[in-house]
C-alpha positions as CSV (number, residue, x, y, z in Angstrom):
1,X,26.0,-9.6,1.7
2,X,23.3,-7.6,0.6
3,X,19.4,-9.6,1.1
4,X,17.8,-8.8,-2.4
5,X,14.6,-9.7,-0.6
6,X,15.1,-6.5,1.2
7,X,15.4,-4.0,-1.3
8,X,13.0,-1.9,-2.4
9,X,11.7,1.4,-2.9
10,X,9.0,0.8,-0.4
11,X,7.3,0.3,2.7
12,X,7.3,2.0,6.2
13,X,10.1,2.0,8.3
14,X,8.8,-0.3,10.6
15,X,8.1,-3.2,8.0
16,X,9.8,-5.6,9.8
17,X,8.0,-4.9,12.8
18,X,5.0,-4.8,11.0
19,X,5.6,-8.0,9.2
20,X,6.4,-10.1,12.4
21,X,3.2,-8.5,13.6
22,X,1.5,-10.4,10.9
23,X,2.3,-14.0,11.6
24,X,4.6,-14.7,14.4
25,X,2.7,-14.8,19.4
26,X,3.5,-12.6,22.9
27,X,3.2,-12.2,26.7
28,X,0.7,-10.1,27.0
29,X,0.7,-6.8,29.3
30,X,-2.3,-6.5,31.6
31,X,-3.9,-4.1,30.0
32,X,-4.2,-5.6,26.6
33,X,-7.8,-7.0,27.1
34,X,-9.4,-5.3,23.4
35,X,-11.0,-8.2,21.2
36,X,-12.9,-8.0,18.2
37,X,-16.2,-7.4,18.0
38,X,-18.4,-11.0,18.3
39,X,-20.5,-9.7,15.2
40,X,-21.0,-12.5,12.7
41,X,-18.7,-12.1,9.5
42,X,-19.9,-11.7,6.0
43,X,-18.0,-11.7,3.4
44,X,-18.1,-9.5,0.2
45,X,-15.7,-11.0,-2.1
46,X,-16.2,-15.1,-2.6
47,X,-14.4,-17.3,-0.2
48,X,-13.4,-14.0,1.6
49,X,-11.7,-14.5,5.1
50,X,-12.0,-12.0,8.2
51,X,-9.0,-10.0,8.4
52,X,-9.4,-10.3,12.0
53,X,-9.9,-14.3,12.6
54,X,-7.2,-15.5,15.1
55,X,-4.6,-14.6,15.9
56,X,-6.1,-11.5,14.7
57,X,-9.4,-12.2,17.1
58,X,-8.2,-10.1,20.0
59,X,-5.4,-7.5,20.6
60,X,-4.1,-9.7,23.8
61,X,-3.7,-12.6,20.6
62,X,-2.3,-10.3,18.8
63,X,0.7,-9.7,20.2
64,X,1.1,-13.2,22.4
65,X,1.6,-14.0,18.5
66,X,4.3,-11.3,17.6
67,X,6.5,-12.1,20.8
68,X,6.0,-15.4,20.6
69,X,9.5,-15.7,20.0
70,X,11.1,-12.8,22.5
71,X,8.6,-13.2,25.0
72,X,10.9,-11.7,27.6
73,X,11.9,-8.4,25.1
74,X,10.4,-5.5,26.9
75,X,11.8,-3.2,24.8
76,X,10.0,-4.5,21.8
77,X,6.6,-5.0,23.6
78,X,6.8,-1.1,24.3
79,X,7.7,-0.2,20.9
80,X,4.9,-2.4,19.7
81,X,2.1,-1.1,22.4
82,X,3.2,2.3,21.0
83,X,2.6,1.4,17.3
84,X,-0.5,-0.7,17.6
85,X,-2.0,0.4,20.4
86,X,-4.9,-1.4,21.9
87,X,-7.1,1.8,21.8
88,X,-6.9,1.4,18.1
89,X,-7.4,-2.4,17.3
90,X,-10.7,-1.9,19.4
91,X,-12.0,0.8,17.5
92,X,-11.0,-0.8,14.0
93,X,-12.7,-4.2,15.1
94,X,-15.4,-2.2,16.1
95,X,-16.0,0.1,13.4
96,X,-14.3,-1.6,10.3
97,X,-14.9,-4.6,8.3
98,X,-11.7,-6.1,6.4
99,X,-11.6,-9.2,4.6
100,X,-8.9,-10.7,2.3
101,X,-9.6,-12.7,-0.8
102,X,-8.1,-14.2,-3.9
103,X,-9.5,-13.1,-7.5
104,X,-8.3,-13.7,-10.5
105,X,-6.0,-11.4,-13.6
106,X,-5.4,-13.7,-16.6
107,X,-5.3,-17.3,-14.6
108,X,-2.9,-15.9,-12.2
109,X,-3.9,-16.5,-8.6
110,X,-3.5,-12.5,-6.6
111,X,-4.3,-12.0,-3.0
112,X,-6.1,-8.5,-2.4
113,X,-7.9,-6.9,0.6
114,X,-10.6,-5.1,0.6
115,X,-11.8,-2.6,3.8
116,X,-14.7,-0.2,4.4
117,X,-16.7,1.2,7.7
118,X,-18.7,-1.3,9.0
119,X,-21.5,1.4,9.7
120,X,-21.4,2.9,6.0
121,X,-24.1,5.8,4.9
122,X,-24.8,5.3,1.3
123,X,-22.2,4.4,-1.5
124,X,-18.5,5.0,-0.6
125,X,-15.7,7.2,-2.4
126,X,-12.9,4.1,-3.1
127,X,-9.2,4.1,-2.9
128,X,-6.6,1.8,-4.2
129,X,-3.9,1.8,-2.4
130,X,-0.8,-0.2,-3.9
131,X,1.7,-0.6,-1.7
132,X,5.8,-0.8,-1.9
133,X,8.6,-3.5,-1.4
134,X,9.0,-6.7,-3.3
135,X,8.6,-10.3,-3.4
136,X,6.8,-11.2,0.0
137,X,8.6,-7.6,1.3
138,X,6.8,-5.3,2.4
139,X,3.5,-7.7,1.1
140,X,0.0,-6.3,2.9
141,X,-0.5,-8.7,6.2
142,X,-1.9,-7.7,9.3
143,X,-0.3,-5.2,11.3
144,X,0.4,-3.0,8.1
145,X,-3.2,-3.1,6.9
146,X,-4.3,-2.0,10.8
147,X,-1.5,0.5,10.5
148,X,-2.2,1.8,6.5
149,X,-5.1,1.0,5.2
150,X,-7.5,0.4,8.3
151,X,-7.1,4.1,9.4
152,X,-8.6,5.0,5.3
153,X,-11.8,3.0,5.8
154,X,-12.7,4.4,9.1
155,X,-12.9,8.0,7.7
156,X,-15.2,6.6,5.1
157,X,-13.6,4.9,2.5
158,X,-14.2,1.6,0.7
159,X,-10.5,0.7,0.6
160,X,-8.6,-1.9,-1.8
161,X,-5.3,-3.3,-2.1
162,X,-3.4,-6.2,-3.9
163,X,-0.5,-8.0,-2.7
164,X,1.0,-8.3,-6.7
165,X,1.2,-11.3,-7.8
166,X,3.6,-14.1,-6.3
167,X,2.2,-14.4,-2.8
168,X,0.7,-17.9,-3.5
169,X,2.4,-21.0,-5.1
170,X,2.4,-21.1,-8.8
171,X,2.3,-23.6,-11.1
172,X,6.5,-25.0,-11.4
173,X,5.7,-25.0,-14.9
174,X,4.7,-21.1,-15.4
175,X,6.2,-18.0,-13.9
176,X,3.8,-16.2,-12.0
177,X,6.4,-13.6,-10.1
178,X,6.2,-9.8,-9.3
179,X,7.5,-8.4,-12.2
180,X,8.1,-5.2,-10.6
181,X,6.1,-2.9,-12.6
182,X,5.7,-5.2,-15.6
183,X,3.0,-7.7,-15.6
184,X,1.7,-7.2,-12.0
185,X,0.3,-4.0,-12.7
186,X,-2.4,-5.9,-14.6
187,X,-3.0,-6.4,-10.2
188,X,-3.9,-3.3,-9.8
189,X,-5.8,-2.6,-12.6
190,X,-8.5,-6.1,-12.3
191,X,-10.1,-3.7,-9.7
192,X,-11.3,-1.5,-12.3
193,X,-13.4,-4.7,-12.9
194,X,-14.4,-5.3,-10.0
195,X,-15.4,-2.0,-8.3
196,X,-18.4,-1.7,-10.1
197,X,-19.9,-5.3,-8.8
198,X,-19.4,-4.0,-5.1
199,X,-22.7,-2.4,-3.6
200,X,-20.6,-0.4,-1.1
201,X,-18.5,1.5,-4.1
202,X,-19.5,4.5,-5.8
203,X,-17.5,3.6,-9.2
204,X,-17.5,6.9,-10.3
205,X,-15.2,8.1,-7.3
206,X,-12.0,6.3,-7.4
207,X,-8.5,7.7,-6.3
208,X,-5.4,5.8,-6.3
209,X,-2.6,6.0,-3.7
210,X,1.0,4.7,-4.4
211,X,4.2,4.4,-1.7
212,X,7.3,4.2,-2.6
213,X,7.3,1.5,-5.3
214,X,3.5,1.6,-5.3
215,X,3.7,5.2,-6.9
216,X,5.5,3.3,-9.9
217,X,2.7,1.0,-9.8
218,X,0.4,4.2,-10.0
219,X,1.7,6.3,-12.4
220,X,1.4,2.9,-14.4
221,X,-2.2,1.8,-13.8
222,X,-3.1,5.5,-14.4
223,X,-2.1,5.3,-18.0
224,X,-4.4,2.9,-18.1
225,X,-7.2,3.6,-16.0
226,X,-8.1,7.5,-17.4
227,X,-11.1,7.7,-15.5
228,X,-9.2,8.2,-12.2
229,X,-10.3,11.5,-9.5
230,X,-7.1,12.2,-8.4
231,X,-3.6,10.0,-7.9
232,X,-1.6,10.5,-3.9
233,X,2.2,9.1,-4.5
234,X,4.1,8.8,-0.9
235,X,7.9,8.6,-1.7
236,X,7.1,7.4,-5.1
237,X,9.6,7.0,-7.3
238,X,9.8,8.7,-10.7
239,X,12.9,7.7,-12.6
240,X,14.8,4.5,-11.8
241,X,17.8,5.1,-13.8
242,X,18.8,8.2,-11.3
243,X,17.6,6.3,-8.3
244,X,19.7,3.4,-9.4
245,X,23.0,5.9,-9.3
246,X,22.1,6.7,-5.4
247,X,21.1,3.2,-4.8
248,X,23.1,1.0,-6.6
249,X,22.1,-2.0,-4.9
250,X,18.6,-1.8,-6.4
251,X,20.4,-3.8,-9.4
252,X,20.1,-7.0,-7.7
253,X,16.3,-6.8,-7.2
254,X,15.7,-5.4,-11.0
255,X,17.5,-7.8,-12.4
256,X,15.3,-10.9,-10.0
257,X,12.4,-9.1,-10.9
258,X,12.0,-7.9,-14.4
259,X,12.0,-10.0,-17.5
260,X,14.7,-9.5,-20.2
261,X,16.4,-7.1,-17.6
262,X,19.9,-7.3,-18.7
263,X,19.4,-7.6,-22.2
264,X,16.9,-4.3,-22.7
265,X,18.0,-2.4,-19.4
266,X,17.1,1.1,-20.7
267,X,14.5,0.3,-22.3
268,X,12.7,-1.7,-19.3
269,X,13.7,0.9,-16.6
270,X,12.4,3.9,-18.9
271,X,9.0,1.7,-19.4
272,X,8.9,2.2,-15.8
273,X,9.5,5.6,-15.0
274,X,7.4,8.1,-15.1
275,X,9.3,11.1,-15.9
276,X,9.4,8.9,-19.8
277,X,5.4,8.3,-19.5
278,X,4.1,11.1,-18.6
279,X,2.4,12.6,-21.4
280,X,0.4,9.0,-21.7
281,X,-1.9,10.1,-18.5
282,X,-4.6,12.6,-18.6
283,X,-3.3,16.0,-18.0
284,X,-6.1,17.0,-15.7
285,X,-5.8,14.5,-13.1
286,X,-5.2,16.3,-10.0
287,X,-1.5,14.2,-8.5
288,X,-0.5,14.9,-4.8
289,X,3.0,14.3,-4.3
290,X,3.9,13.7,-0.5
291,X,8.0,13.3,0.0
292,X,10.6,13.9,3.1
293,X,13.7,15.8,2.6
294,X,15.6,13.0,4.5
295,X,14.4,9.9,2.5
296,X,17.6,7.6,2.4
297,X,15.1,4.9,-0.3
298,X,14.0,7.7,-2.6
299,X,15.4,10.9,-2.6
300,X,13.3,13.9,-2.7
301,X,14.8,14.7,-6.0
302,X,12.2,12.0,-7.2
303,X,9.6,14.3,-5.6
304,X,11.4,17.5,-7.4
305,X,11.5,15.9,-10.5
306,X,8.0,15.2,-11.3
307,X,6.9,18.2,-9.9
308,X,8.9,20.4,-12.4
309,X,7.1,18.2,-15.4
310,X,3.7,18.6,-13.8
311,X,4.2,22.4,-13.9
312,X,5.0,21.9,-17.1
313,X,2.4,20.9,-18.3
314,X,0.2,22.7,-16.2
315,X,-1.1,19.7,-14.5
316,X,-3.2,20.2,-11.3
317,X,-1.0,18.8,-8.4
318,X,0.3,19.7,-4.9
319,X,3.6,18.9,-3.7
320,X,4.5,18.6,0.0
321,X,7.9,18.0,1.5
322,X,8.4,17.2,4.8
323,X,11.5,18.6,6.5
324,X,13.9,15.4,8.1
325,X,11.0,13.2,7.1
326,X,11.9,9.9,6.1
327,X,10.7,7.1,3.6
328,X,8.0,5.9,6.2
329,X,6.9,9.4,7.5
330,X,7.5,8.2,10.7
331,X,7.5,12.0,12.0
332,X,4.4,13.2,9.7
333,X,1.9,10.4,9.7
334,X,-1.2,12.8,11.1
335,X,0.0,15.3,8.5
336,X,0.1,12.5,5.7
337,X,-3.3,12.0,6.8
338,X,-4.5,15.2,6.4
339,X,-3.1,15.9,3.3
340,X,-5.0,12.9,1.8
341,X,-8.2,14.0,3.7
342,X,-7.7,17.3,1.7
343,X,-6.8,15.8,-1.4
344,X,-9.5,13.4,-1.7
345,X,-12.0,14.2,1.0
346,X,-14.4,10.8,2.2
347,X,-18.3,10.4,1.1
348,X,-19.7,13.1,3.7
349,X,-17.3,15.9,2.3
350,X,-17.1,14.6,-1.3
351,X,-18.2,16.6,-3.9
352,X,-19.6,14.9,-7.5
């Protein structure tokens, strides 16, 4: 039987290891001896908590807490020491500040993240980054923000992201689920509030970056949020009725997740496709379109798709496809990397 919890368009390959990373504690190997930086915390957002408070606090805690379970699995500790290694939670303790918080969009309680360099020169170029999955899958928790978004804010970004709405109880009395591209975009775009109230953001430098059903999310918030420098969709989808004919399984999780599904079907998937909205977002906003030929959660013809109505309409946009890559990039993460360095370079190469 297929899990509907664990179908979506989006997040890295390595979610579930990522997501155990978040919340579960490990033998440690001798050498995993980084620890976060004994600097006092302070927060930005109200109420904020340190990204890295325990079992976050050192790398060694870290992953005691993801083996916690499999302490004797030394096939997973590898894979894990290769992923996160300790090199890198040192230098992010060290060099980045990330804090999660709760704020606000119409009375509905949405946890969000916010990241920037701890050592920061001036006011920083921001990027929203919205991330895939559904429901609590493929939700930001530790060990993909140190993988994702972590790696931003060092090059010099002030970096935010929402988990959509449904990550804390509601109210039994109201609905307050992801909607899947229907009310939770209203998520994504409560930062346009809020950037402008942080010291650290320079409000007229905002780019947006969207994987898998996170580009969804962005070609949405876009329509709405015109003031945009450039948009970055990772194995974003463009048209859910053709991805629903490679994926038919995808049913199951429209029809949890969006209102009046089965009753306006069309309608509701068209609402959220892009390749039907197009024209609604401003026609000179750059897009970079990052895809792998080997994608088995999106095909590339998503990727091929939008490009041909870019040209179109003779929107600036670049379109990179990545031989045998997959729906994570697994293979091309530098390259990735680059490519949004590029795209939207950070405050010391930025432009106005």
């Amino acid at each position: 039987m297929i899990n509907k919890d664990k179908l979506s368009f989006g997040v890295l390959l390595l979610c579930s290891l990522v997501l155990a990373a978040c919340n579960s504690n490990a033998a440690p190997t001798a050498t995993a001896t980084a620890t976060a930086t004994a600097t006092s915390f302070s927060p930005i957002q109200p109420d904020a908590k340190n990204c890295f408070a325990a079992p976050f606090d050192s790398y060694q805690h870290w992953m005691q807490a993801v083996m916690a379970k499999n302490p004797t699995d030394q096939k997973r500790q590898q894979m894990l020491n290769q992923r996160f290694p300790a090199s890198d939670y040192q230098r992010f303790a060290d060099t980045v500040h990330c804090e999660s918080f709760v704020y606000q969009v119409n009375g509905v309680p949405v946890v969000g993240f916010l990241l920037k360099p701890k050592q920061q020169q001036g006011k920083l170029p921001v990027v929203v980054f919205n991330r895939g999955g559904n429901g609590r899958f493929g939700s930001w928790q530790f060990g993909n923000l140190f993988y994702d978004l972590m790696p931003l804010a060092e090059q010099g970004y002030l970096v935010l992201a929402s988990n959509y709405r449904g990550q804390i109880q509601p109210d039994p009395k109201k609905y307050y689920g992801d909607e899947f591209g229907g009310a939770d975009v209203a998520d994504v775009l409560a930062f346009k509030q809020l950037i402008p109230t942080l010291a650290a953001a320079d409000a007229s430098k905002v780019a947006m970056i969207g994987h898998s059903r996170g580009g969804m999310q962005t070609w949405l918030a876009a329509k709405e949020w015109p003031e945009l420098k450039a948009l970055m969709i990772l194995a974003g989808v463009s048209d859910l009725q053709q991805e629903l004919k490679v994926r038919p399984e995808m049913e199951k999780v429209f029809a949890q997740r969006i209102p009046d599904y089965h009753n306006n079907k069309e309608q509701q998937l068209k609402a959220r496709s892009v390749v039907h909205f197009l024209p609604q977002i401003r026609a000179d906003l750059p897009v970079l379109i990052l895809h792998g030929d080997a994608d088995k959660q999106v095909t590339v013809q998503s990727a091929h798709q939008i490009e041909a109505l870019l040209k179109a309409r003779h929107q600036p946009h670049k379109v990179v496809i990545y031989p045998q890559g997959d729906h994570g990039f697994s293979q091309y993460r530098n390259e990735m990397k680059q490519e949004i360095l590029k795209f939207y370079p950070p405050a010391a190469k930025s432009g106005s």
